[in-house]
mmCIF file of the C-alpha atoms, coordinates in Angstrom:
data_MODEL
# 
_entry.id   MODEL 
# 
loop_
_atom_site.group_PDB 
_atom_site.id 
_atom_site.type_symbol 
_atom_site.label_atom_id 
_atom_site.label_alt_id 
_atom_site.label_comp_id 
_atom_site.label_asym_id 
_atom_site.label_entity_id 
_atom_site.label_seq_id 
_atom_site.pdbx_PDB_ins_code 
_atom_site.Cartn_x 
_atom_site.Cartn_y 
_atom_site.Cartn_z 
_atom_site.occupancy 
_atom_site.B_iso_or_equiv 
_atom_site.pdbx_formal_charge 
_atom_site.auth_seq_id 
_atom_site.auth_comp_id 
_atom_site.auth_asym_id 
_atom_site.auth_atom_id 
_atom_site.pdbx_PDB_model_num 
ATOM 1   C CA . UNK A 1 1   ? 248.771 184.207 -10.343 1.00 0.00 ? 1   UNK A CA 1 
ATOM 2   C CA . UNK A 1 2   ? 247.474 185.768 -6.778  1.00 0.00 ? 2   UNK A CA 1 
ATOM 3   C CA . UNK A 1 3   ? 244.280 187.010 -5.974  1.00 0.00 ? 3   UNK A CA 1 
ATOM 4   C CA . UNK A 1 4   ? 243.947 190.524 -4.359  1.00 0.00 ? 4   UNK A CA 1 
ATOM 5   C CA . UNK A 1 5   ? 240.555 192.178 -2.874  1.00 0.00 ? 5   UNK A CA 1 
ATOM 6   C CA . UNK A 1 6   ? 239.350 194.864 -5.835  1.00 0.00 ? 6   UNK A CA 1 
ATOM 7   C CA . UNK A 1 7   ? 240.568 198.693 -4.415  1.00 0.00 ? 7   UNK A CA 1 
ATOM 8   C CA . UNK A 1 8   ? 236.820 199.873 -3.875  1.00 0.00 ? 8   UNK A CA 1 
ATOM 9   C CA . UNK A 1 9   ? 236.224 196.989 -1.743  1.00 0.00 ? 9   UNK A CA 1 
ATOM 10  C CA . UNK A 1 10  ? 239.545 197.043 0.261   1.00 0.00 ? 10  UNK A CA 1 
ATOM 11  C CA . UNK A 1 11  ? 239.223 200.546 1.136   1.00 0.00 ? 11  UNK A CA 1 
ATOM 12  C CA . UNK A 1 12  ? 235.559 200.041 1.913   1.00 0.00 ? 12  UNK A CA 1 
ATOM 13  C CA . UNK A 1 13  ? 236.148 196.859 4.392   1.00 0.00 ? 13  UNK A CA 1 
ATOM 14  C CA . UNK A 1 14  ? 239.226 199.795 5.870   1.00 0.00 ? 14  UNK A CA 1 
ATOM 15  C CA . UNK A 1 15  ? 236.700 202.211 6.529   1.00 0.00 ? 15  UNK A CA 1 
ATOM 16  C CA . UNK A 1 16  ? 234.574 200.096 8.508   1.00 0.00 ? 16  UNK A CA 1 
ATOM 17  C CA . UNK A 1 17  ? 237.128 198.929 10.664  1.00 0.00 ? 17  UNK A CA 1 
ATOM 18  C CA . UNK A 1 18  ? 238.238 202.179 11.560  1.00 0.00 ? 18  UNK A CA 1 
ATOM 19  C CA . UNK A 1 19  ? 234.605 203.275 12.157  1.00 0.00 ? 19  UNK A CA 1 
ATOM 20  C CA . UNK A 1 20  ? 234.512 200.115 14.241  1.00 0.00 ? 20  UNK A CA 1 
ATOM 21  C CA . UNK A 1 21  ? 237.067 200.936 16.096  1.00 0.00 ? 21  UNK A CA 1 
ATOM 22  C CA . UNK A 1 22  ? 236.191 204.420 17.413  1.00 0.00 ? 22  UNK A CA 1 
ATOM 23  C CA . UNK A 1 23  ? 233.815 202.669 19.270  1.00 0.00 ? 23  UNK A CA 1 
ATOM 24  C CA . UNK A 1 24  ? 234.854 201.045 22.582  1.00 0.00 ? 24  UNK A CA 1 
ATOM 25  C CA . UNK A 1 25  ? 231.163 199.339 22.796  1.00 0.00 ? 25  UNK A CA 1 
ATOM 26  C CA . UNK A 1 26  ? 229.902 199.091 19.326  1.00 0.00 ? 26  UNK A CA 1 
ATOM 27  C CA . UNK A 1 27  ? 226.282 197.667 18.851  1.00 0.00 ? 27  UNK A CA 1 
ATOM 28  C CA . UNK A 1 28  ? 226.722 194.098 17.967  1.00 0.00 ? 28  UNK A CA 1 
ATOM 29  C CA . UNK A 1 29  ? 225.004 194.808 14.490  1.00 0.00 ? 29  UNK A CA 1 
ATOM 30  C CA . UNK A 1 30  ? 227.945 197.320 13.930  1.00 0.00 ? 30  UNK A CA 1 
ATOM 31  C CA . UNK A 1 31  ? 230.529 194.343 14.372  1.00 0.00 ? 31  UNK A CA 1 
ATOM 32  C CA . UNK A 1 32  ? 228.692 191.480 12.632  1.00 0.00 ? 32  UNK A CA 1 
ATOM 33  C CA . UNK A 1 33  ? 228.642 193.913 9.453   1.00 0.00 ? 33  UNK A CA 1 
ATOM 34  C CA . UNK A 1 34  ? 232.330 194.563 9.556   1.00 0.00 ? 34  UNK A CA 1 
ATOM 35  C CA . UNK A 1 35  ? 232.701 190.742 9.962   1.00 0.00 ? 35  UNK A CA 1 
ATOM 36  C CA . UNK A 1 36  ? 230.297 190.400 7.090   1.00 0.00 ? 36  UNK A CA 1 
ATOM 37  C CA . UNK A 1 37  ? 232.596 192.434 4.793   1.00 0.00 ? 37  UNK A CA 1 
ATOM 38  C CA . UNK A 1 38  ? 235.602 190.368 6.025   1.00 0.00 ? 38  UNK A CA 1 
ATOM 39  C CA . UNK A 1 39  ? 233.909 186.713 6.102   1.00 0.00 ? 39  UNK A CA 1 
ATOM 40  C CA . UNK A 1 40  ? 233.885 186.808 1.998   1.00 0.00 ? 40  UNK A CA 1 
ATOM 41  C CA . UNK A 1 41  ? 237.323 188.521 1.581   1.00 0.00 ? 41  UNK A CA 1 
ATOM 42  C CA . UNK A 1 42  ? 239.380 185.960 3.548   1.00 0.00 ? 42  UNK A CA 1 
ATOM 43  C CA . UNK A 1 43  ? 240.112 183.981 -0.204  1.00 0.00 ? 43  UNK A CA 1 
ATOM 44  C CA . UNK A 1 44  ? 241.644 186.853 -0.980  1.00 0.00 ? 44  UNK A CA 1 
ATOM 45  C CA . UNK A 1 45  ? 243.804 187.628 1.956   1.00 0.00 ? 45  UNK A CA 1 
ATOM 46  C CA . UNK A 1 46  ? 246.755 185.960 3.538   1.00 0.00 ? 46  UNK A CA 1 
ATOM 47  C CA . UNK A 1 47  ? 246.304 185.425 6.931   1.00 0.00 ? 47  UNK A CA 1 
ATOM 48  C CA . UNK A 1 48  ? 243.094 187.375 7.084   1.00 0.00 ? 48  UNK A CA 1 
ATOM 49  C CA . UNK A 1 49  ? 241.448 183.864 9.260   1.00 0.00 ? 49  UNK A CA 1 
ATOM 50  C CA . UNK A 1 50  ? 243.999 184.772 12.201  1.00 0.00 ? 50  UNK A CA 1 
ATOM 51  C CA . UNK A 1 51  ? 242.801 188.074 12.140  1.00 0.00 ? 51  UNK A CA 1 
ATOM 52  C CA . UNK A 1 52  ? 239.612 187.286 11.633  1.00 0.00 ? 52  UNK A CA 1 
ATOM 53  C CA . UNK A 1 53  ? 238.200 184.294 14.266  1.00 0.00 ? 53  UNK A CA 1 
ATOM 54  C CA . UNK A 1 54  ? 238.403 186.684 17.818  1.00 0.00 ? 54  UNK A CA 1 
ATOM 55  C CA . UNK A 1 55  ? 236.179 188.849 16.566  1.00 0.00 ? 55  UNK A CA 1 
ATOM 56  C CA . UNK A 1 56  ? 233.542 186.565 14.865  1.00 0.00 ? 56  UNK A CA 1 
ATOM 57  C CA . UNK A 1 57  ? 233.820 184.685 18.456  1.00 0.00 ? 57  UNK A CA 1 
ATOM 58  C CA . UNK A 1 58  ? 233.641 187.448 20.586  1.00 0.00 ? 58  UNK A CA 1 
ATOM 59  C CA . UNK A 1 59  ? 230.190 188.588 18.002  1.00 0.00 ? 59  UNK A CA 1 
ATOM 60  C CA . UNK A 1 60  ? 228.776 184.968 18.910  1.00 0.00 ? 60  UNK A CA 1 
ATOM 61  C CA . UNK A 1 61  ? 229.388 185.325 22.937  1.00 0.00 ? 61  UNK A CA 1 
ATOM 62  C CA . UNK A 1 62  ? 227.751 188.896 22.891  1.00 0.00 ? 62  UNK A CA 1 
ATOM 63  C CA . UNK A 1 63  ? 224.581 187.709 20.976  1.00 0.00 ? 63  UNK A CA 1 
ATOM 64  C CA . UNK A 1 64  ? 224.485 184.963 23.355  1.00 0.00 ? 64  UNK A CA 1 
ATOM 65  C CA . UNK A 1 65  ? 224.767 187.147 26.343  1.00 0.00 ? 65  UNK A CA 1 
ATOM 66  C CA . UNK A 1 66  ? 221.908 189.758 24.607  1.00 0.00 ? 66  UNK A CA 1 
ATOM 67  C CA . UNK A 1 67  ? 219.693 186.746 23.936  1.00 0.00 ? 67  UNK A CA 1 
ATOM 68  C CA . UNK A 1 68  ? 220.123 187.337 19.992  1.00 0.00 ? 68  UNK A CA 1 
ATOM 69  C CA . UNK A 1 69  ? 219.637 191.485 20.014  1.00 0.00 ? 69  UNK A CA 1 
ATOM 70  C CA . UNK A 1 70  ? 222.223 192.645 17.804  1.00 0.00 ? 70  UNK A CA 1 
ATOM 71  C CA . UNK A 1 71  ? 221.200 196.461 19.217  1.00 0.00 ? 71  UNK A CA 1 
ATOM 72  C CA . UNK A 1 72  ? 222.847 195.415 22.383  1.00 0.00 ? 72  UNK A CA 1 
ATOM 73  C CA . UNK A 1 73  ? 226.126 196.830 22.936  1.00 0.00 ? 73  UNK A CA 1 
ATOM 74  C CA . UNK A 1 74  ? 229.843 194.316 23.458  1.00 0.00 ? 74  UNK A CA 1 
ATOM 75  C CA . UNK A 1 75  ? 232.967 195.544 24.026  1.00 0.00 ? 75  UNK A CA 1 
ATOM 76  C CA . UNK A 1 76  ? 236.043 195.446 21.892  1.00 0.00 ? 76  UNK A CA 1 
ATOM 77  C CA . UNK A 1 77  ? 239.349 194.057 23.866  1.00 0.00 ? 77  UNK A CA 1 
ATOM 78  C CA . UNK A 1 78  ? 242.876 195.224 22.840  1.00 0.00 ? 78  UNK A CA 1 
ATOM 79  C CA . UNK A 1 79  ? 243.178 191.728 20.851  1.00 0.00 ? 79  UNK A CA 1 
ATOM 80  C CA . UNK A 1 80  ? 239.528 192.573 18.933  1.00 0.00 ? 80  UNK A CA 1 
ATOM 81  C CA . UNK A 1 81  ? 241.344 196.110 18.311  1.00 0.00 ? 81  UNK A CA 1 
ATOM 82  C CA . UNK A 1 82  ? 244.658 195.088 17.304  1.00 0.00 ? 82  UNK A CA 1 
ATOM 83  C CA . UNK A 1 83  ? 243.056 192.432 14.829  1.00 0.00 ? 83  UNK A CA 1 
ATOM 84  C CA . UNK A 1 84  ? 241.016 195.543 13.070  1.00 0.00 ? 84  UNK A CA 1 
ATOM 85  C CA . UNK A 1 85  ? 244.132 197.574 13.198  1.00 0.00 ? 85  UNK A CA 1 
ATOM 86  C CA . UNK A 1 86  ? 245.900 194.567 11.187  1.00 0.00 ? 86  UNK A CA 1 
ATOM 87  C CA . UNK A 1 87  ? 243.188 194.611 8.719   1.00 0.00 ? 87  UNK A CA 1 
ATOM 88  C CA . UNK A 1 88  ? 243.620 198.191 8.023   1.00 0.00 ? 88  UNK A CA 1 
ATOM 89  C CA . UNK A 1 89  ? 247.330 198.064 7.881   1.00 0.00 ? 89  UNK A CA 1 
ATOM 90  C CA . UNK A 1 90  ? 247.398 194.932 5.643   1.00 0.00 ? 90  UNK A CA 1 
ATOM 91  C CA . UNK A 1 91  ? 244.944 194.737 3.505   1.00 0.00 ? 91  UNK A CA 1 
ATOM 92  C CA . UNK A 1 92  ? 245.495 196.670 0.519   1.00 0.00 ? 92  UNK A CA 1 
ATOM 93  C CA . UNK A 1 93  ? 249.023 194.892 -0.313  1.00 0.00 ? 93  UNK A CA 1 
ATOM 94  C CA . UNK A 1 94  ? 247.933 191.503 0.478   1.00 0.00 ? 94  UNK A CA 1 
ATOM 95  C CA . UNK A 1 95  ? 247.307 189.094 -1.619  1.00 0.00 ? 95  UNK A CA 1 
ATOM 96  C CA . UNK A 1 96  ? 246.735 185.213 -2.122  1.00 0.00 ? 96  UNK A CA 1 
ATOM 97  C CA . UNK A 1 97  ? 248.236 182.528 -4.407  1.00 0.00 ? 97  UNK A CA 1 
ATOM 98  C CA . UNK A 1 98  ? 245.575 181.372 -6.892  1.00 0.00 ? 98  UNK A CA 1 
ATOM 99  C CA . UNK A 1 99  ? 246.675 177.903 -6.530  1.00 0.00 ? 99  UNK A CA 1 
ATOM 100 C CA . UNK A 1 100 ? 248.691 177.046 -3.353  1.00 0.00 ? 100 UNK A CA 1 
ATOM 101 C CA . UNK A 1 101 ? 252.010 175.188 -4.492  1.00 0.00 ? 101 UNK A CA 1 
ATOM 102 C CA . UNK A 1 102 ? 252.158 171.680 -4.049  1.00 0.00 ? 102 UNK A CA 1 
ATOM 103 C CA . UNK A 1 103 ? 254.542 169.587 -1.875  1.00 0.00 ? 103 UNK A CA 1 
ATOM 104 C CA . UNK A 1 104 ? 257.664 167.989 -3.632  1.00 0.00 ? 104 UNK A CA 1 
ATOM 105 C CA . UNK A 1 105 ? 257.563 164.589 -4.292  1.00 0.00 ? 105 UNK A CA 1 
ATOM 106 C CA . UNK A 1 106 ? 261.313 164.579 -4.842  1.00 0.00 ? 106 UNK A CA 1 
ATOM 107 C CA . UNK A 1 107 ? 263.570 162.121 -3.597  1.00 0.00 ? 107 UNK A CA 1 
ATOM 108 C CA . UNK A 1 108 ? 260.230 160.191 -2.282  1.00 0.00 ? 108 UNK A CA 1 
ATOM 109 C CA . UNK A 1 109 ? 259.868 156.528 -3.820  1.00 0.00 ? 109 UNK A CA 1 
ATOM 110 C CA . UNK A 1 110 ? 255.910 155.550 -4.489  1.00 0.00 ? 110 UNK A CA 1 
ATOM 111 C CA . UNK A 1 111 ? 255.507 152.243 -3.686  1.00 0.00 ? 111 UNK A CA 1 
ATOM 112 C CA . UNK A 1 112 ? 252.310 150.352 -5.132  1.00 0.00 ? 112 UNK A CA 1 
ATOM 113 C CA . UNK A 1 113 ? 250.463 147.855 -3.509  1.00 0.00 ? 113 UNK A CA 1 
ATOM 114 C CA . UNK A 1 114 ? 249.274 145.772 -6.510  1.00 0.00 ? 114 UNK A CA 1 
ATOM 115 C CA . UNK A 1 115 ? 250.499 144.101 -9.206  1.00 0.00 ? 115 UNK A CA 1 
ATOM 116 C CA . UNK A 1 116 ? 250.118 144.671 -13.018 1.00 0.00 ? 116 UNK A CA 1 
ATOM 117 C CA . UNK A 1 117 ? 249.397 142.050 -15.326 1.00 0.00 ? 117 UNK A CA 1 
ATOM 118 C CA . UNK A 1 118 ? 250.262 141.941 -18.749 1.00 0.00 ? 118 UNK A CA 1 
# 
């Protein structure tokens, strides 16, 4: 069984980061929303952490810059903009594993440190 993002919400979260990204200095508030549609899809999407972290950063080192004023404008870096691009590109046919597989305990001898009495 895998999980996937419902369609309505994929191509909503798709939108958003292409809106994001016709901005070169979004307001901060326009950023921590996209990351705010993102933050509670990442169960849902492989990989979506490594594509997600840069940008959550780079929201935290603007707000600290603009003293907590999310109207303040940051700018987006070619990494920030490749990451959205990913999302975009990605998200509809990704998917997670329900339950990630376990490792295989063959070959591999358990040893016990007690004994049993009977």
């Amino acid at each position: 069984m895998v999980v996937r993002l419902p369609f309505e919400k994929s191509k909503n979260l798709i939108c958003s980061c292409q809106n994001l990204l016709e901005y070169t200095k979004p307001k901060i508030r326009m950023v921590a929303i996209v990351i705010g549609l993102m933050a509670p899809s990442l169960p849902a999407i492989a990989n979506g952490e490594i594509y997600y972290r840069l940008l959550e950063i780079e929201k935290i080192n603007a707000l600290k810059i603009a003293d907590g004023d999310y109207e303040q404008t940051m700018s987006l870096f070619e990494q920030e903009c490749q990451d959205l691009l990913w999302w975009c590109a990605n998200l509809e046919a990704s998917s997670r594993p329900l339950v990630e597989s376990l490792p295989s305990w063959d070959g591999v001898a358990v040893l016990r440190d007690f004994e049993v009495e009977s």
